[in-house]
C-alpha positions as CSV (number, residue, x, y, z in Angstrom):
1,X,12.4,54.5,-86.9
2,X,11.0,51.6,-85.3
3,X,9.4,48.5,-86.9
4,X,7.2,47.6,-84.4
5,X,3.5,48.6,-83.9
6,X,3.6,47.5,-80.0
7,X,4.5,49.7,-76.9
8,X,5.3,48.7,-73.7
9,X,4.8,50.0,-70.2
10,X,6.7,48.9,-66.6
11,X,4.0,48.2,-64.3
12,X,4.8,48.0,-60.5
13,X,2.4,46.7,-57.9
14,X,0.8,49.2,-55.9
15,X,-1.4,48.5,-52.8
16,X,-4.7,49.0,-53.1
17,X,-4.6,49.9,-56.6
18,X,-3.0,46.9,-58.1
19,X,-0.6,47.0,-61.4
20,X,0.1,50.2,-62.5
21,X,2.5,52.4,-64.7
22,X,4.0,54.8,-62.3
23,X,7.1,55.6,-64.4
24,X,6.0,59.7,-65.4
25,X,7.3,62.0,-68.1
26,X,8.1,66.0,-67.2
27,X,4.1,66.5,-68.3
28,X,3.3,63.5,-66.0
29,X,2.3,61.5,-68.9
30,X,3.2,57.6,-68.6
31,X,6.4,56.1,-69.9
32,X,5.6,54.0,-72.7
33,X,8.5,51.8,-74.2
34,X,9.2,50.8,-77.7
35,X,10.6,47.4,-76.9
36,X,10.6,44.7,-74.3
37,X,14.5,45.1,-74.4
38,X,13.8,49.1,-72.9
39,X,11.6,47.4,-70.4
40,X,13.7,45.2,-69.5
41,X,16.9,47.5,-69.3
42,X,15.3,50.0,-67.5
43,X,14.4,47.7,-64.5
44,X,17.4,46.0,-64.5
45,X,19.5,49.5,-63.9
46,X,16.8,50.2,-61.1
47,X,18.1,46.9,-59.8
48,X,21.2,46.9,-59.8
49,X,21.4,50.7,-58.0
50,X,19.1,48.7,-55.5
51,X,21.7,46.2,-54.8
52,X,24.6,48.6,-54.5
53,X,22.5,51.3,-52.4
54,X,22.2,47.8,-50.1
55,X,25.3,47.2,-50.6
56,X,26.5,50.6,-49.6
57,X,24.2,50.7,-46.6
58,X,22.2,53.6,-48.4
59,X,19.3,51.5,-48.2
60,X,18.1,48.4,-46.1
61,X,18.0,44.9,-47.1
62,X,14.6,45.0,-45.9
63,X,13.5,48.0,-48.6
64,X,14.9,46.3,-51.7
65,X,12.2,45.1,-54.2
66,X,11.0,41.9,-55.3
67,X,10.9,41.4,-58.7
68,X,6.9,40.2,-58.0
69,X,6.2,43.8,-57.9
70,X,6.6,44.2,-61.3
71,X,5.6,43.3,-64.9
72,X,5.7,44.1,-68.3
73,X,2.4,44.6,-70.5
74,X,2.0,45.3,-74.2
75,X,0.0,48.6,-74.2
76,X,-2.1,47.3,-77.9
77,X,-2.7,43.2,-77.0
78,X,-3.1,43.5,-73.0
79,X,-0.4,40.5,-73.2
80,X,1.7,40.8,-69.6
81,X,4.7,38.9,-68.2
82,X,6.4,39.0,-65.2
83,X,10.2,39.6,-64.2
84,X,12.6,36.7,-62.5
85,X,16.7,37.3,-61.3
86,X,18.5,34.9,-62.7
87,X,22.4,35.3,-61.6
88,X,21.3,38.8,-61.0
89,X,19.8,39.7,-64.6
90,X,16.5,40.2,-65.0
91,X,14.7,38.0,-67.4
92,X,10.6,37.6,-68.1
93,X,8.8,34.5,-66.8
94,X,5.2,32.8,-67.5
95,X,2.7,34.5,-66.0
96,X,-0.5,32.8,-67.6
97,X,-0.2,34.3,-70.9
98,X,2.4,31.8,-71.7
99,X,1.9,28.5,-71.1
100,X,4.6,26.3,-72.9
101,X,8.3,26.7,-72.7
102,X,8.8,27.4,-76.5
103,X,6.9,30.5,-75.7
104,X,9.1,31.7,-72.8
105,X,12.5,31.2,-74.5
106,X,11.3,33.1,-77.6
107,X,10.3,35.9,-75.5
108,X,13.1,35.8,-73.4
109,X,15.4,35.7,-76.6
110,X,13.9,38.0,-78.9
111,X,11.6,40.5,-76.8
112,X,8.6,39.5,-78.5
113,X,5.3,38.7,-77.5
């Protein structure tokens, strides 16, 4: 059972319509997560099966994704952060709601916002 009262959705940006969850259940519900962590290893699979469909030729280097596109955002507090690929794993960066560097390396070590 988890601890934790927060959920967390993957939002990608979408043209027109700005962030969104566009991650969809079989009942076309959104995903919600239970951690950052899920978040966060979620993306970076979708990442790295990015790189290698590049790296296959499957897909264009132009058509990869930037990790601009997306964020994460605690479903109960609104709180967001964005995404950075450092050595190729993803890891959450500043994006307002965090303004000193204490803040980012606790996120960044524990999930928490």
């Amino acid at each position: 059972m988890n601890a934790s009262c927060h959920h967390f959705e993957l939002l990608h940006y979408v043209w027109l319509e700005g962030y969104i969850n566009n991650l969809l259940d079989e009942c076309d519900r959104p995903i919600v997560f239970d951690s950052v962590e899920e978040v966060l290893a979620e993306l970076q699979d979708d990442f790295d099966i990015w790189a290698e469909e590049i790296r296959t030729g499957e897909r264009q280097c132009k058509e990869k994704f930037d990790t601009k596109e997306f964020m994460v955002r605690c479903v109960e507090t609104d709180a967001r952060c964005g995404f950075m690929l450092v050595n190729r794993k993803l890891v959450l960066v500043s994006d307002c709601q965090f303004q000193s560097k204490q803040d980012l390396e606790r996120i960044n070590s524990t999930g928490l916002f």
